[in-house]
VEXGU-74488 format. One record per atom (N, C-alpha, C): residue in one letter; x, y, z. Coordinates in steps of 0.2 Angstrom, whole numbers, plus 5000, padded with zeros to 4 digits. Layout:
// residues N
aXYZ...
This chain:
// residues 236
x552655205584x552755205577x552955275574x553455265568x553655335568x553855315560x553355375555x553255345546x554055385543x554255335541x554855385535x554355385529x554355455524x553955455521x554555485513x554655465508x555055475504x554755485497x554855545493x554555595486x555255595484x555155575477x555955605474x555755665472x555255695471x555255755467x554855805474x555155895473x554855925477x553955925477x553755915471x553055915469x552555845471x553055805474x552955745477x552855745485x553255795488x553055815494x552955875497x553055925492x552655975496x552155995499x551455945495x550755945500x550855925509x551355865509x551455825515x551955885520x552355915519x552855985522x552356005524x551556045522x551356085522x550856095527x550756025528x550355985533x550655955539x551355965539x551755945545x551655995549x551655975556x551655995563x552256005567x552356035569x553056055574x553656015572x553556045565x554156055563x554956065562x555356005562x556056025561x556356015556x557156045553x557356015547x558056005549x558255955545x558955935546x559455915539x559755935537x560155925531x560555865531x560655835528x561255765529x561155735520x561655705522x561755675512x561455705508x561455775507x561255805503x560655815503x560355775506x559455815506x559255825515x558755875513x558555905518x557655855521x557955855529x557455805533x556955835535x556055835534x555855865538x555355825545x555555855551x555255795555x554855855561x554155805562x553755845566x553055775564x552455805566x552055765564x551555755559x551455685557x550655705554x550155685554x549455705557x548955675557x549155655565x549355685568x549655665576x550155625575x550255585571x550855515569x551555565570x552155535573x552755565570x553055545565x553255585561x553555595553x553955615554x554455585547x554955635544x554755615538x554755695531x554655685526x555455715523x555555675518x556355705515x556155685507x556355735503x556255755494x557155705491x556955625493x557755615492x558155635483x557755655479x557955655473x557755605468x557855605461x557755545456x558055495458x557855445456x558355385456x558555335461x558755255460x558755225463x559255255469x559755275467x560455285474x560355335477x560055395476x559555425480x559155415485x558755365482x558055355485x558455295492x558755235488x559155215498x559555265501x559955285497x560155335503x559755355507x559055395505x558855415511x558555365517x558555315514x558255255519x558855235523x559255235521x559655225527x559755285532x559855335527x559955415533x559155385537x558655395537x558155395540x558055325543x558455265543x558355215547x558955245554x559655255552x560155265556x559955325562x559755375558x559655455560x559155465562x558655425562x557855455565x557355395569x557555365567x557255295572x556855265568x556455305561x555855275559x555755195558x555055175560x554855125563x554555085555x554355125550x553855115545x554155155539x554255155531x554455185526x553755175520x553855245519x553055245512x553455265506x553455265502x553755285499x553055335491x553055385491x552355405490x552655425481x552355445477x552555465472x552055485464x552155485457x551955465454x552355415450x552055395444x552255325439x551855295433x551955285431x551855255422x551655215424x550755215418x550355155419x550755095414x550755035419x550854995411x550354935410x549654945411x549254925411x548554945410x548254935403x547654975403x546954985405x547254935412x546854935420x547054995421x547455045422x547455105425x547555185422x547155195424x547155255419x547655315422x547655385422x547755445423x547355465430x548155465435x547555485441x547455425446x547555365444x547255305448x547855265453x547655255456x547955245459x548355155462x549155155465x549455105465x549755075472x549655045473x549755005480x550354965479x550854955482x551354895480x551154815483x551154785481x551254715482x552054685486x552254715478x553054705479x553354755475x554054765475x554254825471x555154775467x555154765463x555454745458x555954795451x556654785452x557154805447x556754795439x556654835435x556954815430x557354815425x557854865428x558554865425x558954835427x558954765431x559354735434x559754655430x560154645427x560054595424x560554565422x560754505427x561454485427x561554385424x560854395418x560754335414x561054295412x561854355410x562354325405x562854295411x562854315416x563454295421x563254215423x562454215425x562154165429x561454145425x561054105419x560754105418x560054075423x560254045429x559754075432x559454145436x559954175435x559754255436x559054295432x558654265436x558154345431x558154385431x557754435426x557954485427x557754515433x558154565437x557754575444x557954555450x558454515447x558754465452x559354515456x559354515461x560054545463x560554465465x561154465463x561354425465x561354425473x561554355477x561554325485x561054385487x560554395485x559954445488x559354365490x558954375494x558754295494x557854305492x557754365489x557254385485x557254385479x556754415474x556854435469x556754505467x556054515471x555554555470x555254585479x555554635480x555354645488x554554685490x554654615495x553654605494x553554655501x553154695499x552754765505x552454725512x552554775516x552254745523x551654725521x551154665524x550654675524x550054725527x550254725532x549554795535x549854855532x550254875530x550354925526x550054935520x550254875516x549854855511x548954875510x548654865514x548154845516x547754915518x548154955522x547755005526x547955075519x548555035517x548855095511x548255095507x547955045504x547455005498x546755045500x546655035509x546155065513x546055155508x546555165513x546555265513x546655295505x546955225499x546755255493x546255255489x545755205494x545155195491x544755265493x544655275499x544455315501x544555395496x545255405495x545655455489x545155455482x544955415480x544955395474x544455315472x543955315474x543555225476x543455215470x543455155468x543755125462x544255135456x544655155460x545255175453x545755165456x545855105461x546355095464x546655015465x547454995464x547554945462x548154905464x548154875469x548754825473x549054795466x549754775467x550254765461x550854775461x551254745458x552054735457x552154825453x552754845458x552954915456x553754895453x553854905447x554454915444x554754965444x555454995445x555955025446x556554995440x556755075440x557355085434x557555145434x558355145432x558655235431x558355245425x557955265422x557555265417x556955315416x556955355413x556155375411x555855345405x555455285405x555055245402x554255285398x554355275391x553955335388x553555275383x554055245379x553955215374x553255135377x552755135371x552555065373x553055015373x553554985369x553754965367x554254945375x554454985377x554854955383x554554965389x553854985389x553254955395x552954875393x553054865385x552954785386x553354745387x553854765387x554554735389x554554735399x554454765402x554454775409x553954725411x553254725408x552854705409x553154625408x553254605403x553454535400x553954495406x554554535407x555154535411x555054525420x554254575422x554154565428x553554555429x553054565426x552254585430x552054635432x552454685431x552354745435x551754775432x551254825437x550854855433x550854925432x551554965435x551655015436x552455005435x552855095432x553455095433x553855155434x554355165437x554455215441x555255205442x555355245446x556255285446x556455245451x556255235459x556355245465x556355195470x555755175469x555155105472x555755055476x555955035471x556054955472x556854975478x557255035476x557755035480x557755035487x557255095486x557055105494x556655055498x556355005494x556154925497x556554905498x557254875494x557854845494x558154865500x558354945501x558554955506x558154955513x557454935513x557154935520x557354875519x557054855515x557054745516x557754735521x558354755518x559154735521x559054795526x558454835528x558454855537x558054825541x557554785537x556854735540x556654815545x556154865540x555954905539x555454895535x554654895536x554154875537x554054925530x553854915523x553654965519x553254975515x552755025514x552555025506x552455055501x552455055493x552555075487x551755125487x551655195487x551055195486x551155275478x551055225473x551155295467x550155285463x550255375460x549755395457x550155375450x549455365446x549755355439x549655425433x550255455432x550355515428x550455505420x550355445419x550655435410x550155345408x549855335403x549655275402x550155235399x549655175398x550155105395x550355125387x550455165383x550455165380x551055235376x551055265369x551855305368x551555375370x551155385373x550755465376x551155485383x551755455385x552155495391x552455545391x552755565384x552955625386x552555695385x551955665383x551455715381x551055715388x550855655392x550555665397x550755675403x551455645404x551755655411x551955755411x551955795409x552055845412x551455895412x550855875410x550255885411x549955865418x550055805418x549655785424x550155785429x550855795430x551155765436x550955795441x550855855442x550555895448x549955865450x549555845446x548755815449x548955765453x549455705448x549655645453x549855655457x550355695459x550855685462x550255735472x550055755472x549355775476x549155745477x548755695473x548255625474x548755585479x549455565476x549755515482x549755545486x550155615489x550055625496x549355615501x548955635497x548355655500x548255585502x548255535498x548255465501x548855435506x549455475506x550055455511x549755495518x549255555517x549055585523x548455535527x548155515520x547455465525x547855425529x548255385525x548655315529x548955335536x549155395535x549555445543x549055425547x548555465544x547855475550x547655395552x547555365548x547355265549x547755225555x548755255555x548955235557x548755255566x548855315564x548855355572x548255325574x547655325571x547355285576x547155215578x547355195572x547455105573x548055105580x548655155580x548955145586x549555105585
């Protein structure tokens, strides 16, 4: 097993860098790879940038160029549920567009729908799912929550377009990156999961809260992207 582990933000994986072992680095498409191990597991961690085009890119760099076997994709994200507080943590189930929306063309398209995709919503490995859910609990026990992870080029602040997201997918979380870097495992049948701390609530307190806490959150994921390392390596 070898984890591609993907942050769009430096503050996303710095913890994870810090804690690699025999480390090497390699520059390609613009972001730089870092590959060595963690928790004994072999790693590569890479800071792909904001946004959905980004975030596949890197999954493809890292399916073609490094062999990984497994993709996490670690991060923070907006509650959009007043199940989840500040800090709490999210597991994907599946990970879903919701700036995708090709209603007008085909009104069976919903929203989220990529056209000839044979999904809607790309659903997470299960044992990753599962042992991700494990190692968050352990981070953090009872504040932790499997669930649909919504993606958009967007920074979503307003309630008003967290009830709309909500409405449009079931998402209980929403975020930049997620659902691409799923899209592009899914089309590599690359085994993934979404795992984000929550840095802003369901409600119009984002711009006020996400730059308070992103650092907190963004820590908490890792530390749960480290447990799931160590789970792996010794599950085998």
């Amino acid at each position: 097993m070898k984890l591609g582990i993907i942050g769009a933000m430096d503050v996303e994986v710095t913890t994870l860098k810090e804690k690699m072992e025999n480390c090497t680095q390699r520059e390609l498409a613009g972001s730089v790879f870092w590959e060595g191990t963690l928790s004994g597991l072999p790693a590569v961690v890479v800071q792909c940038g904001v946004g959905k085009v980004n975030a596949a890119l890197c999954v493809q760099v890292l399916a073609d160029c490094f062999g990984i076997t497994h993709v996490v994709n670690t991060g923070i994200a907006g509650s959009l549920t007043p199940e989840l507080d500040i800090g709490d943590l999210v597991v994907s189930t599946q990970a879903i567009y919701h700036d995708f929306d090709c209603h007008l063309i085909d009104p069976d398209y919903p929203v989220g729908q990529v056209p000839d995709m044979d999904v809607r919503a790309f659903p997470g490995d299960g044992m990753l799912v599962d042992l991700a859910y494990q190692a968050a609990e352990a981070e953090n026990p009872g504040h932790c929550l499997k669930g649909t992870v919504a993606s958009g080029d967007q920074f979503v602040c307003q309630k008003s377009q967290k009830e709309k997201i909500v409405e449009d997918t079931g998402a209980v979380c929403t975020e930049m990156e997620g659902a691409a870097i799923a899209h592009a495992a899914w089309k590599n049948r690359i085994p993934f999961v979404v795992i984000r701390a929550i840095s802003d609530k369901a409600d119009d307190s984002a711009q006020m809260d996400y730059p308070t806490f992103e650092s907190i959150a963004a820590v908490r994921c890792a530390n749960v992207t480290l447990r799931l390392a160590e789970i792996l390596k010794h599950k085998g």
